[in-house]
N, C-alpha and C positions, 0 to 999 in steps of 0.2 A: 660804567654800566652797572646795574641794580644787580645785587647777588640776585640766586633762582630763578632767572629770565626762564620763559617754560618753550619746547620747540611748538613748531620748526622758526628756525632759527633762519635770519635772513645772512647769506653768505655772497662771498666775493672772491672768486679765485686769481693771479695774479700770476699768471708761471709759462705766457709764450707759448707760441706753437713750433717753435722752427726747431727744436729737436723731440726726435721722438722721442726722448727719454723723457721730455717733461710731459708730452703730451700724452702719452701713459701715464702720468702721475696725475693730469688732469681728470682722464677717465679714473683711473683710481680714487680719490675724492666725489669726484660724481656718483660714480654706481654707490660708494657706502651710502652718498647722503637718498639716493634715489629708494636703498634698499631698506634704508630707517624710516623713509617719513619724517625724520627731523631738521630735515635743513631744506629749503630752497635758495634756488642759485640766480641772483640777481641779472649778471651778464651783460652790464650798462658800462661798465668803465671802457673808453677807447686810451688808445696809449698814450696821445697826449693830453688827457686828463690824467693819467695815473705818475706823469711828470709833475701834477703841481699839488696842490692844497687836499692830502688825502682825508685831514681832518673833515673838510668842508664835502670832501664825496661821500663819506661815510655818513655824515646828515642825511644830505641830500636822498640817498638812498636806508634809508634806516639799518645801515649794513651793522649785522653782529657779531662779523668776525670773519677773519683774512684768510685764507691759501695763497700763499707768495713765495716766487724764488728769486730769492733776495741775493746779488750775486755781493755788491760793493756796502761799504763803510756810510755813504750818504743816505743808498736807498735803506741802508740798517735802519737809520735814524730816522728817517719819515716815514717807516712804517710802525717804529717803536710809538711814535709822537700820535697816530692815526685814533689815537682814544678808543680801540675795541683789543682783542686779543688778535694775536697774527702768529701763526705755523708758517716756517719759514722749509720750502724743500729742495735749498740749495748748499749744499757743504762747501762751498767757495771760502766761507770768510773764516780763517783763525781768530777761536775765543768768540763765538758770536754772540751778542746780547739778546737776542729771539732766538726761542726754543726750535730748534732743525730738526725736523723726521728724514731721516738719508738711510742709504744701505752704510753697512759695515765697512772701510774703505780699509781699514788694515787689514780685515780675511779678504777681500777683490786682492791686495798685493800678496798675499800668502798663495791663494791660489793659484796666482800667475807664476810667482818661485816655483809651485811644486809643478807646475805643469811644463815649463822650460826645462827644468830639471829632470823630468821624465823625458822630452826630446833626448839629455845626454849633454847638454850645455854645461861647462865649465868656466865661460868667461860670460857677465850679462851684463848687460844696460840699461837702462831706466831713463825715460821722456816723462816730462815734467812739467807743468807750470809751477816755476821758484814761486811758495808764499801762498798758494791756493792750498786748501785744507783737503780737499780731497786729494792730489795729489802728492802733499806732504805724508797723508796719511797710507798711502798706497804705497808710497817707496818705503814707509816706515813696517810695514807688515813684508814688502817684499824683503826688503835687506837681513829681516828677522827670522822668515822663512829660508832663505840663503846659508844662513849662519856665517861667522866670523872669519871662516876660511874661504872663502869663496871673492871670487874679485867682480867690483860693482863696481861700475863708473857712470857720472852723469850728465847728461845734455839738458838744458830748459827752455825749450821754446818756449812762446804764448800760447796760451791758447787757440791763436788762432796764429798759425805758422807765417811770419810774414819775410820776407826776400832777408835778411839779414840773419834771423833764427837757421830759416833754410840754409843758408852757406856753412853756420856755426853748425850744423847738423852732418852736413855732408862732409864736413872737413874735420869731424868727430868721426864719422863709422869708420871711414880711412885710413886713420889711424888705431883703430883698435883690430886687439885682436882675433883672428877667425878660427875655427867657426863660433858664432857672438848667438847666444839669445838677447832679445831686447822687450822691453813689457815697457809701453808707450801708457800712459793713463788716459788717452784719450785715442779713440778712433782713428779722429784726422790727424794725430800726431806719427799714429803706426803708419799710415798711408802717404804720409811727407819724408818719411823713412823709408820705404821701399821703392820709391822715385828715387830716393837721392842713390842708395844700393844698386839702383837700374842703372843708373847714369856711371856710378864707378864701376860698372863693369862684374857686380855679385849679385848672388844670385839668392832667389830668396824663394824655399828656405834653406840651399844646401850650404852659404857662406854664413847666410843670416836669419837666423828664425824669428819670425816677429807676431808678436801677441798683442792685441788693442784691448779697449774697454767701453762698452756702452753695446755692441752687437747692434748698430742700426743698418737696417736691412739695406739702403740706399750706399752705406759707407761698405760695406762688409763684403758685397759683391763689384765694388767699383773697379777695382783694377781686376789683370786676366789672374792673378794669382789671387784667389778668395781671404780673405784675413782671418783669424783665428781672431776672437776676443770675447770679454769675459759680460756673460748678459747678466745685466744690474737689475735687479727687483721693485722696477720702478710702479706699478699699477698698485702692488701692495704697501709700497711706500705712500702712495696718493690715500690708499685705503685707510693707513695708520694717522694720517695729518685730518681727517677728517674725523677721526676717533678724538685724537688729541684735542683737536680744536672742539670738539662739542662740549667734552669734559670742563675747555678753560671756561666756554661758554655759559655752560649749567651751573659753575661753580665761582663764577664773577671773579676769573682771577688772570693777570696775566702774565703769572711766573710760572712756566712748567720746566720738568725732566727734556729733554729733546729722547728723540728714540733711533736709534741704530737698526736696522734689520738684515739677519744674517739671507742666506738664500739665494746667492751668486753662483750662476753655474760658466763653465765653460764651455763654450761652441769652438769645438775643432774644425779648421780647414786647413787649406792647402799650403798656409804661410806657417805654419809650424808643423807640417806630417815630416817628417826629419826625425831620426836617429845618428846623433853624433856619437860614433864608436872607434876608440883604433884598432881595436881588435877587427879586421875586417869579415873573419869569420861571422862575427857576430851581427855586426852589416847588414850581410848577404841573409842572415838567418831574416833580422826584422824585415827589408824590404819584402821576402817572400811570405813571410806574416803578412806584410801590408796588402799585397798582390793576392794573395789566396785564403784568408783568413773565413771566409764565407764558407767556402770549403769543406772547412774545420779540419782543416789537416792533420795528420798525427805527427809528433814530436821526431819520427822516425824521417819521413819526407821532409822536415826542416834543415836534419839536420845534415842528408843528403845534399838540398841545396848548400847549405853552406860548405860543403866538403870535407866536415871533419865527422866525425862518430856522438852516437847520441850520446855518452854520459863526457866528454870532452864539450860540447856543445853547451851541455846543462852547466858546467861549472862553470869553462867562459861567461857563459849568458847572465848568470845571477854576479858575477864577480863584478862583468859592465854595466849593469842596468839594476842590480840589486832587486830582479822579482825572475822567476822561471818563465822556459819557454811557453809553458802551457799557460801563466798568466796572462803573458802576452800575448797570448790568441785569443782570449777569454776579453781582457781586456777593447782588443779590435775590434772586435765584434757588438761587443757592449756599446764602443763610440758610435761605432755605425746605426746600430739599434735608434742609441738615444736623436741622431739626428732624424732618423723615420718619426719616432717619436712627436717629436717637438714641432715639424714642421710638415708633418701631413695630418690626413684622419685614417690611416691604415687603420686595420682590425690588429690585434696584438696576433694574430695566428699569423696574420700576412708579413709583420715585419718577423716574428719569430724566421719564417721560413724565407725571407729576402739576409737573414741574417744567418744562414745555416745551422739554426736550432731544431731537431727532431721534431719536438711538439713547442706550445705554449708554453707546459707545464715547466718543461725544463729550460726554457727561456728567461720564466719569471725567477728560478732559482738562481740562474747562473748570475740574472741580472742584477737582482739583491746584495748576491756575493761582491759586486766588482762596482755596484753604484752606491748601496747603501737601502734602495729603497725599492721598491716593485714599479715594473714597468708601469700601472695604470697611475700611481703614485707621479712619478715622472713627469706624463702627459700632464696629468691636474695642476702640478707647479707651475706651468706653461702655458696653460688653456686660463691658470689664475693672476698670472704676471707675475 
C-alpha cells in the first residue's frame, strides 16, 4: 500500500457476533470511525469468503485495512499475507505476529486475587484454557496477586467445556479443599463449575465462591445463583483498534506496538457475596453488614449482633479481614451504589438515598473514598464501555 494514503479509509471488520464481548468491540471500532469521518466500513465479506483468498477480497473491495479477531496460528497467517495492515482484537494466540489491541489480562487476574481475597478465601483455583494467552496471562496476574504463600491449584478446560473437561472439573472441585475461591477466565467456564459444585452436593458461594470473566449479560444471570465476574473493556478496546489501525494506515506501515488497556471493573453478585471467617463472631458481624448496610448502621448495632463488645469487635474484625468495621459498611454500600449505577439511569440523589447516603453530596465523597473516582465518573466508564 502507497505511504500517505488520505482518509476515509475503506475498512473491513472481521471479529463475529456470537459473543458480546466482541460485539462491543465491533461497535467500538464503528462509533470511532463514525465519529472521525475517516473510515467507511465496507460489510461485504460473508464467512465463507473470509475462509479463502483474503488477498483476492481485499482487491476486490479496495479494502485498506483489517479489524479481525484472530483466534488461531493459520488464521494469523492469512491475515498477515492479506496485503493491507490488520489490528488483530483477539489475545488467544502467544507471541502473536499481528499487532492485538486487548484489555490488560494480568490486572483482570489481579483483580480477581484481590477480590476473592476480600470474600476471606485462603485456598483458590483457577480455570483455564492451557496455551490461550489470555488465560495464561490472567492466571499469571492472579497467582502474583495471591503471593507465594498462598495455595493455587489448577484445572484446564477448553474453552468450550466438553464431557471429558467436565468430568476432569468435577473430580478436581471434590478433591479440593473447602471453603475454595475459584476465578474461571472465562464465563462459561465459572458456570460449568457451579453445575459440577451443584451436583457434589456444595454450595455456592458458601463452600465455593466463584468469579467469572467477560460479564455477559446472557451468561451472568443464567443460573438461580447470579455470577460474579470481572467486565472487560471491550467498546474502548474496538475504539483503540480503530485508532491503531488508521495510524498503520496513514503511515503505510504494517508493524505496530499492540495496546493493552487497563479499566476492568468487577460486577459483584451472588456467587461470591461470601465472607469466609473463623472467627464466627466476625461472620455474624459481616452478614449483618450484608443484611443492613443501607441502613447505615452504627458500629455499636454491629457489634451487638455479633455478641461480643464494640472495641473486641473492632480488633477481631481488622485481624480477619484486614480493613475495620465501618469500612465495611462503607465498602457495602459503595458495591450496591456502584450496581445502581452501571445498570440503571437513576439520578445520583435517588441511588444516594436507595444506598442510605444523607445527601448526594456525601455519597459522592464516601464514594470516591472506597472506589477511587466520583459516582458520575463511574456511570461514564459504563455508559463508555
Amino acid at each position: 500500500m502507497a505511504k500517505n494514503r488520505r482518509a476515509p479509509f475503506r475498512v473491513q471488520v472481521v471479529a463475529g457476533a456470537e459473543l458480546a464481548y466482541f460485539r462491543e468491540v465491533v461497535l467500538g471500532v464503528r462509533r470511532r470511525g463514525f465519529a472521525t469521518g475517516r473510515m467507511v466500513f465496507v460489510d461485504r465479506w460473508l464467512d465463507h469468503e473470509v475462509a479463502g483468498d483474503l488477498r483476492a477480497l481485499v482487491r476486490r473491495d479496495g479494502i485498506d485495512g483489517i479489524v479481525a479477531a484472530v483466534h488461531s496460528r493459520e488464521e494469523e497467517r492469512r491475515f498477515a499475507a492479506a496485503g493491507v495492515p490488520v489490528v488483530n482484537v483477539s489475545n488467544s494466540l502467544l507471541r502473536p505476529r499481528l499487532p492485538v489491541v486487548t484489555q490488560d489480562d494480568v490486572a483482570v487476574g489481579r483483580l480477581a486475587a484481590e477480590h476473592l481475597r476480600a470474600c476471606g478465601c485462603r485456598v483458590f483455583g483457577f480455570l483455564g484454557h492451557r496455551g490461550a494467552s489470555y488465560a495464561e496471562e490472567r492466571l499469571a496476574g492472579f497467582r502474583e496477586a495471591l503471593g507465594a504463600g498462598a495455595r493455587l491449584d489448577r484445572e484446564s478446560p477448553g474453552a468450550e467445556v466438553d464431557a471429558a473437561a467436565y468430568a476432569r472439573m468435577r473430580e478436581w472441585v471434590a478433591g479440593m479443599p473447602r471453603p475454595l475461591g475459584v476465578f474461571a477466565a472465562l464465563d462459561t467456564q465459572a458456570l460449568a463449575l457451579m453445575r459440577a459444585a451443584r451436583e457434589l452436593g456444595l454450595r455456592v458461594p458458601e463452600d465455593v465462591a466463584v468469579l467469572g470473566a467477560g460479564d455477559e449479560d446472557f451468561w451472568v444471570e443464567f443460573e438461580s445463583v447470579p455470577l460474579s465476574s470481572v467486565r472487560l473493556p471491550a467498546r474502548r478496546i474496538g475504539q483503540a483498534a480503530a485508532e491503531l489501525l488508521e495510524r498503520m494506515m496513514t503511515r503505510g506501515t504494517r508493524a505496530a506496538r499492540g495496546v493493552r488497556l487497563g479499566g476492568a471493573e468487577i460486577v459483584a453478585r451472588r456467587s461470591t457475596d461470601v465472607i469466609y471467617a473463623e472467627d464466627e463472631a466476625v461472620g455474624r458481624a459481616v452478614r449483618f453488614i450484608r443484611e443492613r448496610a443501607v441502613e447505615n448502621p452504627y458500629v455499636g448495632d454491629v457489634a451487638k449482633a455479633a455478641g461480643v463488645s464494640v472495641v473486641a469487635l473492632q480488633t477481631r474484625f481488622r485481624a480477619a479481614l484486614g480493613r475495620t468495621v465501618l469500612e465495611e459498611i462503607q465498602r457495602v454500600r459503595v458495591a450496591r451504589a456502584q450496581g445502581f449505577l452501571a445498570g440503571s439511569e437513576m439520578k445520583l440523589a435517588e441511588v444516594a438515598e436507595r444506598c442510605g447516603f444523607p445527601n448526594s453530596q456525601r455519597f459522592s465523597v464516601v464514594f470516591r473514598q472506597v472506589a477511587g473516582v466520583s459516582p458520575g465518573a463511574y456511570r461514564r466508564q459504563f455508559r463508555e464501555g
